[in-house]
N, C-alpha and C positions, 0 to 999 in steps of 0.2 A: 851394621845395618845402615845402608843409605836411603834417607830420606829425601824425595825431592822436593825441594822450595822453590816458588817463583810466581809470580805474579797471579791470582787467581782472578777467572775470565768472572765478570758478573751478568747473570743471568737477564736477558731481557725481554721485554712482551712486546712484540712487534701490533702498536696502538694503530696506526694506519690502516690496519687490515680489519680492527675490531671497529673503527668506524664506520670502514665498509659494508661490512656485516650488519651494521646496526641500522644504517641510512637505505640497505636495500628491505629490514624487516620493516621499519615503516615504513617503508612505500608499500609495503604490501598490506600491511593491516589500514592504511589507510584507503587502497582500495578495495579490500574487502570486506567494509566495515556497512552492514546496513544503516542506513539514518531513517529516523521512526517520520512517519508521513504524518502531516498534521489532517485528521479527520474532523467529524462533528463529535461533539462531548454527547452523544446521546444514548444510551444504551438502549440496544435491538436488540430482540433475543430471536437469534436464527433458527427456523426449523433445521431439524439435522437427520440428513440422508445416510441411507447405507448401502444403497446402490449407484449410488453416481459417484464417479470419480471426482477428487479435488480437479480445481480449474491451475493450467499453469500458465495463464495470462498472466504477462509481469508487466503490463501497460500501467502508466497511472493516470487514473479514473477521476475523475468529480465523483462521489458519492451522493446519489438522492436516497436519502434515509427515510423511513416512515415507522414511526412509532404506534408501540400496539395503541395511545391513544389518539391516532391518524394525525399527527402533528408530521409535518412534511418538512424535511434539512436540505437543500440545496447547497452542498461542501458544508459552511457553515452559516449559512444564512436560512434562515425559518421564512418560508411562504406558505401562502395558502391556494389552496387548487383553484381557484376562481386565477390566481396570478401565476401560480406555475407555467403556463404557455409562453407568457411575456418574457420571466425571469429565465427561462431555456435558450428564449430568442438571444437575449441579449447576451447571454455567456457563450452563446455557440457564435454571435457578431464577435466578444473579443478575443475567442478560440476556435479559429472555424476548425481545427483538426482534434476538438474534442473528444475524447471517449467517455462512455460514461458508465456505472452502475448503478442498481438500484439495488439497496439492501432493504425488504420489509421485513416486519417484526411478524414473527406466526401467529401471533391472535388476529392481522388485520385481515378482514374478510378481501374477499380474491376481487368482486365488485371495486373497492376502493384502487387497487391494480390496475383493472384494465383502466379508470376514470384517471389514472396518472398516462396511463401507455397511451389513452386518448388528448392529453397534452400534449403529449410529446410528439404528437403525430402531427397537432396544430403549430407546434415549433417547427416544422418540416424536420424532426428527427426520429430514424428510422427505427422501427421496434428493435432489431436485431443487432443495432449500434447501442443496446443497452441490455446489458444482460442478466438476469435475475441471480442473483447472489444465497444459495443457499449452502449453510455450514453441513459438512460433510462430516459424518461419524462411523466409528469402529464395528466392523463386520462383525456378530458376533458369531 
């Protein structure tokens, strides 16, 4: 019986290719990674719809928040309705391409709404450039 001897090949990982591999997955999880938006720390509790479809505006917004105790958040700044006009003006002076929403809380009565929408209309900013944000819920 012949056995043959001679040099044995050693097996190798072609590394080149694995950091190729690896430098294209991060570029991809980093651009498909959402980063969380810094909002107001206030918690709204949204009325929740079962007829309207979610919204897929992916603008990002200024949020005027209103609390079921009618405390008014400008992003993250607290004003009050006597000032809301002013504080619109001035954010829309150093954003004139703002967009914006408004999330109220379902206990605030609808009165307190329109007396925002009527700010904003003293800011020269148009009803329809801010759109009422209500949470959307499961058909049953």
């Amino acid at each position: 019986m012949k056995f043959i001897t001679g040099k044995r090949v050693q097996p190798t990982v072609p590394i080149i290719s694995l950091i190729d591999i690896l430098a294209i997955l991060l570029i991809f999880f980093i651009a498909t990674t959402t980063f969380k938006r810094k909002e107001a720390l206030v918690n709204v509790a949204l009325p929740k719809s079962t007829e309207m479809a979610s919204s897929a505006d992916k603008l990002t917004r200024v949020t005027l928040a209103v609390t079921k105790d009618e405390e008014i958040m400008l992003g993250e700044q607290s004003v009050t309705l006597e000032n809301l006009a002013q504080a619109l003006r001035e954010l829309k002076a150093r954003q004139p391409d703002l967009k914006m929403q408004l999330k109220v809380d379902k206990g605030v009565e609808l009165g307190m709404v329109v007396k925002i929408w009527d700010e904003a209309r003293k800011a020269k900013i148009e009803i329809s450039d801010i759109p009422l944000r209500i949470l959307t819920g499961k058909k049953k």
